[in-house]
C-alpha positions as CSV (number, residue, x, y, z in Angstrom):
1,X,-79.9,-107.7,-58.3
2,X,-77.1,-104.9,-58.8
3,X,-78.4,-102.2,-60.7
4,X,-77.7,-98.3,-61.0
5,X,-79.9,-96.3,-58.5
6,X,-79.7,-92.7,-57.1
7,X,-78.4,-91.5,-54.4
8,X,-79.7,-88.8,-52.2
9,X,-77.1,-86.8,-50.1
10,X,-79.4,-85.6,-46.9
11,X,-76.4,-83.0,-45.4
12,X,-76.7,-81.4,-49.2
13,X,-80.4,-81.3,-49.3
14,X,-82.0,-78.1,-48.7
15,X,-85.6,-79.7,-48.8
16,X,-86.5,-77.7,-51.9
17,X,-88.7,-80.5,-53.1
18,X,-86.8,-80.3,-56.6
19,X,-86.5,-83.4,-56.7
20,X,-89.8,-85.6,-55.6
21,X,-91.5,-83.2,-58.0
22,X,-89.5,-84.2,-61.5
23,X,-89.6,-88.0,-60.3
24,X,-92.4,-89.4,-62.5
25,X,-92.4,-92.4,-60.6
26,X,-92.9,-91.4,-56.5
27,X,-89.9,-93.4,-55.7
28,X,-89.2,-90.0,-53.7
29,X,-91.1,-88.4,-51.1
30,X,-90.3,-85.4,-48.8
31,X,-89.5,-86.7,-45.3
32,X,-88.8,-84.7,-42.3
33,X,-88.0,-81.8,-44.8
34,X,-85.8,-84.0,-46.8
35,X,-85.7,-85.7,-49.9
36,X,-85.7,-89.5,-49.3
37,X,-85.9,-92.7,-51.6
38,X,-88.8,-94.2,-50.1
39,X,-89.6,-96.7,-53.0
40,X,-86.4,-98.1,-54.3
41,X,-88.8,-100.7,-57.1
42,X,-90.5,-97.3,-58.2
43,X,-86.6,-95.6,-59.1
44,X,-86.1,-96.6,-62.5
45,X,-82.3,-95.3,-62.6
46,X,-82.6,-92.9,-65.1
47,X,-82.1,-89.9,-62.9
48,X,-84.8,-87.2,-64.0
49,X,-84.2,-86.1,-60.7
50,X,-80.4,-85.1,-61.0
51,X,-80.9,-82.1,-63.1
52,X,-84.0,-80.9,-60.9
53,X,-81.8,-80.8,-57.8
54,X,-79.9,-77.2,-57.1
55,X,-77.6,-78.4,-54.6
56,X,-76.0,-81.4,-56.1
57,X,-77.5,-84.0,-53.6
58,X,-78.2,-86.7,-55.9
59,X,-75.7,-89.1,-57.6
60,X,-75.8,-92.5,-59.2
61,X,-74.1,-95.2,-57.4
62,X,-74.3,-99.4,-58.6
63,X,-75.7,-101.5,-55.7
64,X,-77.7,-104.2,-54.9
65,X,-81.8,-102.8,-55.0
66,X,-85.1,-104.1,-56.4
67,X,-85.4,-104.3,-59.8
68,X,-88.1,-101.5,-61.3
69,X,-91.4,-102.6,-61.2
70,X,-93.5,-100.5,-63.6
71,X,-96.4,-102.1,-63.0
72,X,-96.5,-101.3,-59.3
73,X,-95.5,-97.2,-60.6
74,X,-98.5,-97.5,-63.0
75,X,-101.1,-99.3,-60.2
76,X,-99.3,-96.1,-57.5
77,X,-100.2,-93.6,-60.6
78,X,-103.8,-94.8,-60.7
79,X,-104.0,-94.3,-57.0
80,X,-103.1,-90.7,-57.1
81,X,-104.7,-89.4,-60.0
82,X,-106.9,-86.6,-59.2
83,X,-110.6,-86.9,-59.1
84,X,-113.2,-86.4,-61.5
85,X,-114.5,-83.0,-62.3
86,X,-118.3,-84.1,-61.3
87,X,-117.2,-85.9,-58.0
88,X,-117.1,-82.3,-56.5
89,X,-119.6,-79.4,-57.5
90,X,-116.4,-77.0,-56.8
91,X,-114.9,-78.7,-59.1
92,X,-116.8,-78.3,-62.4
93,X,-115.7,-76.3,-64.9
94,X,-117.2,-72.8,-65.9
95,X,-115.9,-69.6,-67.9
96,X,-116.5,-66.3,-66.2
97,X,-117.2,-63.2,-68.1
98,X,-115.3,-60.0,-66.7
99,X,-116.5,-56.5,-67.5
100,X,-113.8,-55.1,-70.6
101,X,-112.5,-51.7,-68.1
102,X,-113.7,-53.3,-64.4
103,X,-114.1,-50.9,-61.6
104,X,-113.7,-50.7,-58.0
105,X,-116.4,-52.6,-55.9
106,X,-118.6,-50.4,-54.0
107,X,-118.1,-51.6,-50.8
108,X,-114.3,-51.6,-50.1
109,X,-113.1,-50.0,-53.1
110,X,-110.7,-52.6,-53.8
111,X,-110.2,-53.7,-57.3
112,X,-112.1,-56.7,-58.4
113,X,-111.1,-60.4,-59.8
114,X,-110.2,-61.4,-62.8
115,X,-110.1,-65.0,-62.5
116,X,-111.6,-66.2,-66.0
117,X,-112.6,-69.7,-65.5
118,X,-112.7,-72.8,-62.5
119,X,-111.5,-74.4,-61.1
120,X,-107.7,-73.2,-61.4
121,X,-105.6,-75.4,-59.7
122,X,-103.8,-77.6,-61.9
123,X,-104.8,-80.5,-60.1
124,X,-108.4,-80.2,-60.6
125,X,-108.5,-78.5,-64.0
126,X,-110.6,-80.4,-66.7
127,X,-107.9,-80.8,-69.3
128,X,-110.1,-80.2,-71.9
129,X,-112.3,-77.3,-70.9
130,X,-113.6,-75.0,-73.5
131,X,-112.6,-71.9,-72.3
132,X,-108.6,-73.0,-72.8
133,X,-109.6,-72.6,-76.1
134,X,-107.8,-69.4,-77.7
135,X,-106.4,-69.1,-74.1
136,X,-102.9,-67.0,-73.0
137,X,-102.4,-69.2,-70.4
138,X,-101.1,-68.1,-67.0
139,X,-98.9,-70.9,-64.9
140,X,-98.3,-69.5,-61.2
141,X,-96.5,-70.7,-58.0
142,X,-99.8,-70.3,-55.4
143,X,-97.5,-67.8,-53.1
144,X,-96.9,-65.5,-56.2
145,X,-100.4,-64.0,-55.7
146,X,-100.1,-63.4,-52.0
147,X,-96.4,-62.1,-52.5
148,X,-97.1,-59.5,-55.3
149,X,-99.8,-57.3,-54.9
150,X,-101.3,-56.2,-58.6
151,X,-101.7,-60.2,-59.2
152,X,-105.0,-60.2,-60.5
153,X,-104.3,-57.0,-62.6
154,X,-100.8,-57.2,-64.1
155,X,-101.3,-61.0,-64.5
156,X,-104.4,-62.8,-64.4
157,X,-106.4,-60.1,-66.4
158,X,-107.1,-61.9,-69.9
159,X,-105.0,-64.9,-69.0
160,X,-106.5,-68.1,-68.0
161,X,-104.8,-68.9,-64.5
162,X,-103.2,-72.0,-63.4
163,X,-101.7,-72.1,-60.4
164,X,-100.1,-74.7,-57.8
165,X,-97.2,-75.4,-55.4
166,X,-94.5,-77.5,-56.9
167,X,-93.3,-78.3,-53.2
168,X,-96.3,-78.9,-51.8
169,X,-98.5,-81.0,-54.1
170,X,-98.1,-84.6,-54.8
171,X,-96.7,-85.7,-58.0
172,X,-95.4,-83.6,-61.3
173,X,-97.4,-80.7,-63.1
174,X,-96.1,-81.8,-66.5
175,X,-98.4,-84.4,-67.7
176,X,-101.1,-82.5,-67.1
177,X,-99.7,-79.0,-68.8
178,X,-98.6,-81.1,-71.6
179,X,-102.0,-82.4,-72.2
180,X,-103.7,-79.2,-71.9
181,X,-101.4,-77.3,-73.9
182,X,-101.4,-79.9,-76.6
183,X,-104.8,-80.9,-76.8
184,X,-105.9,-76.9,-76.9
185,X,-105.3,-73.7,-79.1
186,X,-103.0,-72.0,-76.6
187,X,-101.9,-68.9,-77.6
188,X,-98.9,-67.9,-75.1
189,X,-97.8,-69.1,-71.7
190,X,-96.5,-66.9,-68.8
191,X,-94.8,-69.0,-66.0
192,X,-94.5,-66.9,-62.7
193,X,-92.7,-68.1,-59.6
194,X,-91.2,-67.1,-56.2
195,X,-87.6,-66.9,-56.4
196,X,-87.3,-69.8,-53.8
197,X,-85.3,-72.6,-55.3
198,X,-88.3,-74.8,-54.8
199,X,-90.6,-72.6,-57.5
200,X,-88.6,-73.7,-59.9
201,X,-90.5,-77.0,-60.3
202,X,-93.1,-74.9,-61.6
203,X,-91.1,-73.6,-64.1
204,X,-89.3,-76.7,-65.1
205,X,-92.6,-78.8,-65.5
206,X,-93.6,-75.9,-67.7
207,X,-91.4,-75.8,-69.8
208,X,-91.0,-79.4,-70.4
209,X,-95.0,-79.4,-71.0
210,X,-94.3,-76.6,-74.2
211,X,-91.4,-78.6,-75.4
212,X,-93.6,-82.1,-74.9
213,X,-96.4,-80.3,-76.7
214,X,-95.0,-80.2,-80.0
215,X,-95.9,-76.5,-80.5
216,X,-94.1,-73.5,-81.3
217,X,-96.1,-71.2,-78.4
218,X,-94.4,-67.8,-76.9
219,X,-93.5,-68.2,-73.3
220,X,-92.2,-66.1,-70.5
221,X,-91.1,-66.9,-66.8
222,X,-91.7,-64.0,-64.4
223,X,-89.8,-64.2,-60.7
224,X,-91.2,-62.5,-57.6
225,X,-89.1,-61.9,-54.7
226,X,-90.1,-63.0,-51.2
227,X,-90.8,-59.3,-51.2
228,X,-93.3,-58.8,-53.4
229,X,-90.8,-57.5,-56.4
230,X,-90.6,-58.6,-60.0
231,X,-87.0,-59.8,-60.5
232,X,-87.1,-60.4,-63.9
């Protein structure tokens, strides 16, 4: 059948990742550092992806393809969705109380965590773990916290910290944010990413989480250079 489909330019592509992370569906995956159609009965034609692209490499064009097949996208979905929290010990979730005024550990002197609660990646995160409740909610690019060296301090302290890699991990962040944020009294959300082009799927699947929530929460997005320096 003729029907509308995207179309990926690989000379524009920068292999930011963009792309493959706002398609819902997996019709894209990252191929030799590229963004490629791999599934053309997963692409629905509605082009999430074109907004999520900084370069400009995607386009519409009418052609013969596939017609969509959502329940093959649904069956994929099931596939992929991430584990239980019991089907790994590492994986259950637990609060952790840190001291009010924390000092410096005995042994190196170095200033110690303040991770709150795990697991924190978003992919393994029990949606509905108590201690999001009342939370200020941290959302970080993974590289931020080896990039800038005051993480745990200026950031994670008092925050409840989620963090991942936008170009690295399969699928989109935002159905999960959306269901923690809506399902839970959260009381802010800070968003910090690398300035890379590629953080900013992060940032996007943030902000379309708050927006998908229904609530009226104060957010901020915080960008680290490459460097280790807040930009803004």
């Amino acid at each position: 059948m003729i029907r509308r489909m995207i179309k990926i330019d690989q000379e524009k592509c920068n292999g930011c990742g963009a792309c493959a992370t706002a398609c819902h569906e997996g019709a894209i995956e990252m191929i030799n550092d590229k963004a490629t159609l791999v599934r053309e009965d997963f692409c629905d034609g509605l082009g999430d992806c074109l907004p999520a692209c900084p370069v400009g490499a995607i386009t519409f064009e009418e052609r013969e393809a596939p017609s969509y097949d959502e329940a093959a996208v649904h069956r994929a979905k099931m596939q992929r969705s991430e584990a239980t929290p019991c089907a790994c010990p590492g994986t259950r979730a637990k609060a952790i109380t840190r001291d009010a005024a924390p000092a410096p550990t005995e042994r190196t002197g170095a200033a110690p965590s303040q991770l709150m609660q795990w697991p924190c990646q978003i992919k393994l995160v029990p949606p509905n773990a108590p201690y999001f409740d009342g939370a200020n909610l941290l959302i970080a690019a993974d590289c931020t916290a080896y990039a800038y060296g005051s993480f745990h301090a200026d950031f994670m302290r008092n925050h409840i910290t989620l963090i991942g890699c936008p170009k690295l991990d399969e699928g989109d962040y935002t159905e999960k944010l959306t269901h923690i944020i809506r399902e839970n009294d959260i009381k802010s959300v800070k968003i910090l990413r690398m300035e890379v082009p590629c953080c900013q799927g992060i940032e996007n699947a943030a902000k379309r989480a708050i927006l998908a929530s229904g609530k009226f929460i104060p957010w901020q997005v915080v960008v680290v250079s490459t460097d280790g320096k807040i930009l803004e």
